[in-house]
DOTOR-929863 format. One record per residue (C-alpha): residue in one letter; x, y, z. Coordinates in steps of 0.1 Angstrom, whole numbers, padded with zeros to 4 digits, always signed. Each point is the difference from the previous one (the first is absolute). Example, Ala and Ser with C-alpha at 12.3 -4.5 7.8 and 13.67 -1.06 7.14 Angstrom:
<atoms>
a+0123-0045+0078;s+0014+0034-0007;
</atoms>
This chain:
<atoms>
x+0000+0000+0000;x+0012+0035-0009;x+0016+0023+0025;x-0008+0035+0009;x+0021+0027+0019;x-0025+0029+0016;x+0018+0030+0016;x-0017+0019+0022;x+0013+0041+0013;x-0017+0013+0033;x-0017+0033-0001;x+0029+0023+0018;x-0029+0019+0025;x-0029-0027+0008;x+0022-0033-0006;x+0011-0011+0033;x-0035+0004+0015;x-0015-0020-0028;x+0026-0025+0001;x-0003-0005+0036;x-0037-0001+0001;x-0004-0023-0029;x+0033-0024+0002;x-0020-0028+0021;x-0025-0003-0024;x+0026+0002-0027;x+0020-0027+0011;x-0034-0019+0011;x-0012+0000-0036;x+0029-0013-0014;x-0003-0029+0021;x-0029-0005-0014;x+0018-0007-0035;x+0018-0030+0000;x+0028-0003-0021;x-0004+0035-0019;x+0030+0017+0017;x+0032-0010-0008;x+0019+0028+0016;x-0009+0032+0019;x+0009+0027+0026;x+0000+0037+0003;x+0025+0025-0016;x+0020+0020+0030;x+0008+0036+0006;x+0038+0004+0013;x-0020+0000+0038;x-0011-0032-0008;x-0039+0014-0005;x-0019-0018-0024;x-0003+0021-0030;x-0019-0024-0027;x-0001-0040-0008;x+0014-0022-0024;x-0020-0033-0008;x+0011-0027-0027;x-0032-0021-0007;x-0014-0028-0021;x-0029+0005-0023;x-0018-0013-0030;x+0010+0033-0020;x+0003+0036+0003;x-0039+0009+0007;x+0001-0029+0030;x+0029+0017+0017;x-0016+0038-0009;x-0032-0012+0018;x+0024-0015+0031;x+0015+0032+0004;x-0036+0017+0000;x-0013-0022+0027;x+0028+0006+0024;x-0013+0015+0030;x+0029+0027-0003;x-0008+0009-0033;x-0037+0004+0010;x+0009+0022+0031;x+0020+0021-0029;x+0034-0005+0017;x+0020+0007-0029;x+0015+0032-0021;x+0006-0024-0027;x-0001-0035-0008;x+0008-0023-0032;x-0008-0035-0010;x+0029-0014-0024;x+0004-0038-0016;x+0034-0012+0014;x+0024-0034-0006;x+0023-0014+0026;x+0034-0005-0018;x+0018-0005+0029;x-0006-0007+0041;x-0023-0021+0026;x-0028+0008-0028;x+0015-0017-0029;
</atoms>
């Protein structure tokens, strides 16, 4: 099954609050989605402050993984600045 790399960047002002408020249903959610995500974690400012989220995932093709990313409950709570959803290969690593 394909891969898929989704970035996400934190708003700068209301990020940490959303983040905060919404990472336990986050990370419940994805537990709720066996075997989708290969890889994930959150981008860090130089304080070590989350500052956005990386995620690779498995899905059947592009619109599968656009419509993962638009049920996260992070995306919902509008978390993020910016975010992208990008087809990806493992060439090298634990991945490939």
């Amino acid at each position: 099954m394909p891969l898929f790399i989704i970035q996400w960047k934190d708003k700068a002002d209301e990020g940490p609050a959303l983040r905060a408020a919404t990472r336990q249903a986050h990370l419940d959610w994805i537990a709720t989605q066996p075997g989708v995500v290969k890889l994930g974690g959150p981008f860090l400012h130089a304080d070590e402050t989350m500052a956005g989220s990386l995620m690779i995932i498995e899905a059947e093709s592009l619109e599968a993984a656009e419509a993962f990313h638009a049920r996260d409950p992070y995306t919902r709570a509008g978390l993020f600045e910016r975010s992208s959803v990008e087809p990806w290969r493992v060439t090298v690593g634990a991945l490939a």
